[in-house]
N, C-alpha and C positions, 0 to 999 in steps of 0.2 A: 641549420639542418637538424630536423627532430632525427632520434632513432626510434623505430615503432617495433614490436612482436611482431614475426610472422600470425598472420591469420590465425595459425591451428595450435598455438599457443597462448594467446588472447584467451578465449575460453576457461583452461584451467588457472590460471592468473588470477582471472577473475572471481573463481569458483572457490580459491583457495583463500584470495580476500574477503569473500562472502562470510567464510566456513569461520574465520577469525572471526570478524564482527562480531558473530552470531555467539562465538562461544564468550568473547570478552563481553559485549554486553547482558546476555543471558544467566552467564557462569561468574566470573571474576567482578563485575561492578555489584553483584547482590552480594558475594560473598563480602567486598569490605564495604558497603555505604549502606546496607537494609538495615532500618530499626530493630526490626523482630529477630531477635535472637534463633528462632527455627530455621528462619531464613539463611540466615549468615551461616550458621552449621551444616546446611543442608549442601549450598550453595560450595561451603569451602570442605564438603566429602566429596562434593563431584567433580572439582578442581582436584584433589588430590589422587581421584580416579584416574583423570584425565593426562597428567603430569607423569604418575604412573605407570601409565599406559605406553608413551610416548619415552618414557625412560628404558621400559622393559623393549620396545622395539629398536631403539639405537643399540640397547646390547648384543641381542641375538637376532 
């Protein structure tokens, strides 16, 4: 017997596994594996924004 999501929880699941993807391959795979140094600094300031961000909302 599988266990599945309700329906109306399916969606954001989904949405939230997208949101990851999107930020690991976008964000996190250029910051360590791009040749270009612009890159890798760029990549690992908006990582650190992100990180950040996410640090300052579990406090308050």
């Amino acid at each position: 017997m599988t266990s599945q999501l309700p329906v109306p929880l399916q969606l954001p699941v989904l949405l939230a596994a997208l949101v990851f993807l999107a930020v690991y391959a976008g964000v996190v795979l250029p910051a360590v594996w791009s040749r270009r140094p612009a890159r890798r600094t760029a990549a690992r300031a908006v990582l650190a924004q992100l990180l950040g961000a996410l640090r300052r909302r579990r406090r308050g």
